[in-house]
TILO-425040 format. One record per residue (C-alpha): x negated, y negated, z negated. Coordinates in steps of 0.001 Angstrom, whole numbers, padded with zeros to 6 digits, always signed. Example, Ala and Ser with C-alpha at 12.3 -4.5 7.8 and 13.67 -1.06 7.14 Angstrom:
<recs>
-012300+004500-007800/-013670+001060-007140/
</recs>
This chain:
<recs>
+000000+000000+000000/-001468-003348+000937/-001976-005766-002243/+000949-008191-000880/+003070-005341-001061/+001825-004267-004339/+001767-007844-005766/+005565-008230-004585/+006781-004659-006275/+004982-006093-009217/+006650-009360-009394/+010137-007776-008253/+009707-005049-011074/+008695-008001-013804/+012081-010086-012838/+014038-007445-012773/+013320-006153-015885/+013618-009071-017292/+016775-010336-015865/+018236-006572-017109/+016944-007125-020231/+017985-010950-020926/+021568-009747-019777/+021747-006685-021577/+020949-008702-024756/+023182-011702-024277/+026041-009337-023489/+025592-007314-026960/+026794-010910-028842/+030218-010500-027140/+030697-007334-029168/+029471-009256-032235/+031682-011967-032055/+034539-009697-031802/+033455-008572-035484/+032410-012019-036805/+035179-014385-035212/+038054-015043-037772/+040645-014331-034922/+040831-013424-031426/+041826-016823-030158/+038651-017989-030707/+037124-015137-028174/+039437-016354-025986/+037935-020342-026379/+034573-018885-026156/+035988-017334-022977/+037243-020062-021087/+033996-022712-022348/+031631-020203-020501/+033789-019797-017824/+033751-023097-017058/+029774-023435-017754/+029149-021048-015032/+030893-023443-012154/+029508-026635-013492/+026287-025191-013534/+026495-023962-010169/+028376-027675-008697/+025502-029299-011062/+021996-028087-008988/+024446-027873-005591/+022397-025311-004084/+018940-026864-004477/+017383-024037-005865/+017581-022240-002435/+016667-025486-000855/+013650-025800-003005/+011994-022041-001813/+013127-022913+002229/+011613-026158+002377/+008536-025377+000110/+007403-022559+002154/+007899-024916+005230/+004459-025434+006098/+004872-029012+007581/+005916-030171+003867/+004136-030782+000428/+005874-027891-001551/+004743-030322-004790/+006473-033077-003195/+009258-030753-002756/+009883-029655-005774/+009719-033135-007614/+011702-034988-005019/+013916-031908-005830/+013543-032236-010031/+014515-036576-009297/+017705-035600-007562/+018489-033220-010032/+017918-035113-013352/+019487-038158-011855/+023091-036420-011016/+022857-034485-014308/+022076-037198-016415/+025243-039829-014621/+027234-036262-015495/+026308-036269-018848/+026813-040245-019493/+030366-040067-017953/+031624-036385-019689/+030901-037548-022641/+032202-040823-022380/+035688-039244-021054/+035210-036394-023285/+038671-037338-024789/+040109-037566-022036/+038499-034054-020572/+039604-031939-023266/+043312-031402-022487/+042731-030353-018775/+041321-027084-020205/+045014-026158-021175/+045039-025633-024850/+044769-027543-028596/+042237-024895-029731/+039948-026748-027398/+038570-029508-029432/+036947-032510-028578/+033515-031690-029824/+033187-028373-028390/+033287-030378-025308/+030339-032949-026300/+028338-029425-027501/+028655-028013-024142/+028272-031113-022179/+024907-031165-023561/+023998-027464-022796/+025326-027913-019641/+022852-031104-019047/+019773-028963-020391/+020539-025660-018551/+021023-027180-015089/+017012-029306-015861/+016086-026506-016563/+016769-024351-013587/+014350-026487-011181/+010915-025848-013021/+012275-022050-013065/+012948-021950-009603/+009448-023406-009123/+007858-020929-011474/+009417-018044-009095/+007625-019961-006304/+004007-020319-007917/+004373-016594-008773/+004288-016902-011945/+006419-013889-013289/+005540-013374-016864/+005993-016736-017695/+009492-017427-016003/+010336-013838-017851/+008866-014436-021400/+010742-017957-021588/+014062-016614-019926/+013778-013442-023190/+012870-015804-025442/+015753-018119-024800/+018232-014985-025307/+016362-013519-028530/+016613-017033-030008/+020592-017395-029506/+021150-014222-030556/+018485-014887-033828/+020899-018011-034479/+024167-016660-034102/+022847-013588-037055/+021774-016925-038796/+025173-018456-038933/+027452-015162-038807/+025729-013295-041201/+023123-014714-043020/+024708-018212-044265/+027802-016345-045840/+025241-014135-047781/+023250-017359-048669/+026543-019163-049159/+027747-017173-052140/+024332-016757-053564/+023175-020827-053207/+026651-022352-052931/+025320-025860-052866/+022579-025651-050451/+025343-023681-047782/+028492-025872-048858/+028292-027031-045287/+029079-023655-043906/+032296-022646-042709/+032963-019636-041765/+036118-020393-039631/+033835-022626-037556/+032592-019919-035457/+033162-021936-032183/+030850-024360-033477/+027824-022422-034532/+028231-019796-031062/+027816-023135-028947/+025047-024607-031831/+023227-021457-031436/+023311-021717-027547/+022468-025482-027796/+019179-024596-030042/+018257-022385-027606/+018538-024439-024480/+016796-027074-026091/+013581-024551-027154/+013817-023411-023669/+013087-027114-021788/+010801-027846-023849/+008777-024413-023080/+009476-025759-019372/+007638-029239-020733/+004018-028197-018608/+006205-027746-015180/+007438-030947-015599/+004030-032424-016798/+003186-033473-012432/+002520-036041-009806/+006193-037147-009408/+006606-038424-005601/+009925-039090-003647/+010946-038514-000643/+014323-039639+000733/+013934-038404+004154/+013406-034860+003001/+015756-035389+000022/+018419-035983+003114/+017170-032752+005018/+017408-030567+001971/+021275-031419+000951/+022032-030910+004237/+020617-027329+004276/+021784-026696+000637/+025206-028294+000081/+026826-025554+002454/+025067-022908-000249/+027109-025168-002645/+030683-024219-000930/+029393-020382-001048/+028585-021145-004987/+031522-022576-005848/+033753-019815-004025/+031824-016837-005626/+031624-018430-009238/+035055-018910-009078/+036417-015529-007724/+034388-014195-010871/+035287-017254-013877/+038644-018593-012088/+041105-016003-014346/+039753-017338-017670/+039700-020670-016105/+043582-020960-014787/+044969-018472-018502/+045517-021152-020544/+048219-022830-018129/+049770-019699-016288/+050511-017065-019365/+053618-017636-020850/+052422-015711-024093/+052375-017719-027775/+049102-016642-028746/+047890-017312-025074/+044087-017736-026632/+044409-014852-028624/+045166-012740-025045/+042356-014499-023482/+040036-013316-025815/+041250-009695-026218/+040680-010059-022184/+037040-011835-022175/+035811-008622-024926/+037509-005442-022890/+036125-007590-019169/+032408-007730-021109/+032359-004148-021758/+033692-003093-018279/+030422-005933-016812/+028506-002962-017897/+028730-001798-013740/+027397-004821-013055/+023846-004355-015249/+023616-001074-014391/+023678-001538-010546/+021591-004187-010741/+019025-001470-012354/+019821+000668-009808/+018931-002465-006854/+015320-003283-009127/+014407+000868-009874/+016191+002767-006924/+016013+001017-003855/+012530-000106-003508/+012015+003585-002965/+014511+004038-000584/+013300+001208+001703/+009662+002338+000728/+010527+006188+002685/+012073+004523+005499/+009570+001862+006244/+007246+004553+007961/+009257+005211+010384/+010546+002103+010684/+014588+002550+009972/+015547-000175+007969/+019018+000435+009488/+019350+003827+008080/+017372+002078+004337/+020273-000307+004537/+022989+003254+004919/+021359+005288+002306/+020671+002173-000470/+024748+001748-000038/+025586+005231+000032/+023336+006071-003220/+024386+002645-004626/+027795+004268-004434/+027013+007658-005829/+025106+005625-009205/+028001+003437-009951/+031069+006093-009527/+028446+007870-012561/+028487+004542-014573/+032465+004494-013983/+033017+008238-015079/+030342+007814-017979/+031999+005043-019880/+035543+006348-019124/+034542+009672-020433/+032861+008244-023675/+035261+005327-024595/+036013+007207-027801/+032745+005928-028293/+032794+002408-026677/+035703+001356-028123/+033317+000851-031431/+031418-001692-029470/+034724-004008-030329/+036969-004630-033290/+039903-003093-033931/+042492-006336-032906/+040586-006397-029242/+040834-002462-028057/+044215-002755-026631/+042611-004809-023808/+040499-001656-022904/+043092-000446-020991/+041421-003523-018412/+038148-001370-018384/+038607+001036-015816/+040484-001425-013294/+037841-004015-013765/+034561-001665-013563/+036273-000683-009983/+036313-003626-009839/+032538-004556-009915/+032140-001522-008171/+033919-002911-005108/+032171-006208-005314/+028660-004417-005686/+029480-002176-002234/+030450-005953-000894/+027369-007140-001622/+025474-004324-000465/+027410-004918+002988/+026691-008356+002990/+023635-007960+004619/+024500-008181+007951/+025393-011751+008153/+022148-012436+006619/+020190-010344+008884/+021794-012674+011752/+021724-015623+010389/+025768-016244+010362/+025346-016967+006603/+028610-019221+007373/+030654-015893+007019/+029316-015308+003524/+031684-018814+002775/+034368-017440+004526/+034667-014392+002819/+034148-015932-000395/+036782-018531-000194/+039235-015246+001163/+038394-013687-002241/+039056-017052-003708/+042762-017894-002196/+043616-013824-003175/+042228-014656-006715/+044086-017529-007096/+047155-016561-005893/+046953-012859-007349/+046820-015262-010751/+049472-017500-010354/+051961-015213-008808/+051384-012671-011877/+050024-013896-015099/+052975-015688-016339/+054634-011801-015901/+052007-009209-016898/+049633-011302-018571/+046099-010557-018798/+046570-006921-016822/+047097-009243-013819/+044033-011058-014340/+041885-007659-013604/+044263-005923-010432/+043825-009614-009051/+039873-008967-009237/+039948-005350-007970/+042268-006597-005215/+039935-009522-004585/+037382-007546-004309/+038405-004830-001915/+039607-007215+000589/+035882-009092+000893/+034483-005766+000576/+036623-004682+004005/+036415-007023+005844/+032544-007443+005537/+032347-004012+006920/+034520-004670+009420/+032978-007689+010650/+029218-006187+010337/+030245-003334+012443/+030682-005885+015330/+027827-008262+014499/+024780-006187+012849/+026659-001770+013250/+025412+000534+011088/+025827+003693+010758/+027054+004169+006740/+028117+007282+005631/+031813+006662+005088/+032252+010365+004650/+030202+010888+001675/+031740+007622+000216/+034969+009176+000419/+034157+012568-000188/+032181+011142-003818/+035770+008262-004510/+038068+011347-004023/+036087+013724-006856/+035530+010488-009270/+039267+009917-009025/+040176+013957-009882/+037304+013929-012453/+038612+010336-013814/+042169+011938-014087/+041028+015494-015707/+039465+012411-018538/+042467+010842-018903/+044131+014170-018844/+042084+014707-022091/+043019+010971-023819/+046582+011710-023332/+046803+015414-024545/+044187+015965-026482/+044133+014588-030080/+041003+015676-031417/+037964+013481-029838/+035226+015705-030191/+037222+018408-028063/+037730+015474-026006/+034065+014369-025583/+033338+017596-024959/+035620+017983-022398/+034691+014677-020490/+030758+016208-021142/+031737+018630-018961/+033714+016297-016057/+030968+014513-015934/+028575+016987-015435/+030399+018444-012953/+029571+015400-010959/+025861+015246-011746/+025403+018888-010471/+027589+018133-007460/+025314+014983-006547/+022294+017157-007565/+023066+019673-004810/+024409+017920-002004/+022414+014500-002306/+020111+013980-004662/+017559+016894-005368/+015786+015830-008431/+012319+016688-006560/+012870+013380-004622/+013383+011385-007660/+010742+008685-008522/+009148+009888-011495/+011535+012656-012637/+010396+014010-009440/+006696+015113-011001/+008368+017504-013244/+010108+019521-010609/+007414+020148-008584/
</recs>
């Protein structure tokens, strides 16, 4: 292997890693709040605040942070005077954000659609919001100096320090509060809004000032290439906004469509049982960092990427059905990962893992207009998925509450994901193996129904855990012998030779 290739598998296997580890830490607080919070409407504020950080976010840096790699690998530009003409546009449109939310802040906090949204939560995440979006400029340019470890060890460290904060406040202050009552008569336990978005504030603010060297340059501006970069990015911005949206918009639009009285209290029980089915979504993104590096690696001799593209798809397919039937088959288990009051929204797990199955194949299939440059489609589709989200919402949240919410993503989902296959059979054809996908959907639905056979008849769990065992292992030896001989595995490979 030449030592680009070996320097890019390194960096690819160092942000990846990472990025799987940062996520799988962050998302173990959701299950701690559900046993810390005082009540479940305050899941479901915690819900709709972040929901609403991811699209600001994303509206806030309008696409620069693609801009920022295409024009500072142009070799006709500075790529320093790139990325600070880049870091000016930013901080300037962040900062006139800032100012005006949280002057209007009063005037902001009813359009999020309920009284258990208070003012102040709103100043709190203003700020975060300011900080986060600075911050994602000198990141971007770390990923551009290849510098790996660093952009990893400050992306952990900003995690490991929420999480240390929110143990702080959740359970350390109400030990510390009954044993020096004066020194904690500040704490509040029923304030657990407040320290969740202090802890996340704390963090964000540790984490720019780690990024204080990147911003420690030669500043230069440059409006003529400030002009040529919006009008490559801003485009990326309409693709941003559509693809945040068909993910956040359902905790977003809650508050004003359910017709429920504890409307917040749903939402929350909703934003727990969707965290634990976003499981697929860490675990495929494993499978893109561990498994298909390999793939591509035995089809680059002989030159196939078309048939890479087929088999990373087909095997992508093949991992996550196992992630489905592996959490379905052990939610006696999972279940623990939330309090009591949220485990009748599990019942959301299965529908939304499908999903994040769905929108996992879709992304998989996206490559095509990539590949051709007719990156114009990837809009397209996402706004589709955005107008089926929206009105799946509308039309039936006020009826079936929250249970809408996730058939309106797995419907969402599956119409982007068909109709990017359809269209990349005209544009960019190849040849997937639609039979094997069907042949491996139509065993995960039998084995998926001999589990919830089990729930439903069965009342002693271990009988039924040992029962699933066996479902699921049914599908491991079928994948084992028609697709996946463990010889060819990376590593496990060695031991079955």
């Amino acid at each position: 292997m030449a030592g680009g290739m070996k320097t890019l598998a390194k960096e690819t296997a160092i942000y990846g890693v990472s990025s799987i580890l940062g996520r799988f830490l962050n998302w173990l607080l959701t299950p701690f709040w559900t046993y810390v919070l005082m009540n479940t409407s305050q899941m479901g504020v915690i819900g709709n605040l972040y929901s609403w950080t991811a699209l600001t976010i994303v509206v806030l840096t309008y696409g620069m942070e693609t801009g920022l790699f295409r024009f500072a690998n142009k070799t006709d530009e500075n790529p320093l005077k790139v990325y600070t003409t880049t870091l000016i546009s930013i901080a300037s449109t962040t900062l006139l954000f800032v100012v005006l939310a949280i002057i209007l802040h009063k005037q902001i906090t009813p359009f999020f659609g309920s009284a258990a949204i208070q003012p102040h939560y709103i100043v709190l995440l203003i700020i975060i919001l300011g900080l986060d979006t600075l911050s994602a400029i000198p990141f971007a340019y770390l990923r551009y100096q290849k510098r790996p470890i660093r952009f990893a060890t400050i992306q952990i460290l900003n995690v490991v320090i929420t999480i240390i904060f929110n143990l702080f406040f959740f359970l350390a202050c109400p030990w510390l509060a009954t044993k020096l009552p004066n020194a904690f008569s500040w704490f509040d336990i029923n304030k657990g809004v407040d320290y969740i978005l202090i802890s996340n504030l704390i963090a964000s603010s540790i984490r720019m000032l780690l990024l204080l060297p990147q911003l420690k340059v030669k500043y230069s501006f440059d409006r003529r290439l400030l002009k040529k970069m919006l009008t490559y990015s801003l485009p990326l911005l309409i693709l941003g906004v559509a693809g945040i949206m068909n993910q956040n918009l359902d905790k977003m639009l809650y508050p004003h469509l359910s017709t429920e009285v504890d409307k917040m209290g749903q939402l929350g029980i909703y934003t727990a049982s969707f965290k634990i089915a976003v499981i697929m979504v860490m675990f495929t993104q494993a499978f893109r960092y561990a498994f298909e590096p390999f793939i591509f690696a035995k089809n680059k001799e002989s030159g196939d990427n078309k048939t890479a593209y087929s088999q990373a798809t087909k095997y992508f397919i093949i991992f996550g059905l196992f992630i489905f039937l592996l959490v379905m088959g052990y939610l006696d288990i999972v279940k623990y990962l939330l309090e009591i009051n949220y485990q009748e929204g599990l019942r959301i797990v299965p529908i939304v893992m499908v999903a994040e199955l769905f929108f996992g194949i879709y992304f998989n299939l996206s490559l095509w207009y990539k590949l051709t440059d007719q990156t114009k489609w990837g809009a397209y589709l996402s706004i589709i998925g955005l107008v089926v989200t929206v009105l799946g919402n509308v039309l039936f949240v006020p009826h079936f509450g929250y249970i809408a919410c996730a058939w309106t993503a797995l419907f969402a989902n599956l119409v982007m994901m068909t109709l990017s296959y359809i269209l990349g059979q005209k544009n960019y054809p190849i040849n997937y193996d639609l039979k094997s996908a069907v042949f491996y959907f139509i065993i995960s639905i039998i084995l998926f129904a001999g589990i919830m056979f089990a729930y439903g008849n069965i009342d002693n769990m271990w009988l039924r855990l040992l029962i699933n065992t066996i479902l699921i292992g049914i599908y491991v030896i079928i994948v084992v012998k028609k697709d996946l001989p463990l010889q060819q595995i990376p590593i496990v490979g060695k031991f079955f030779k």
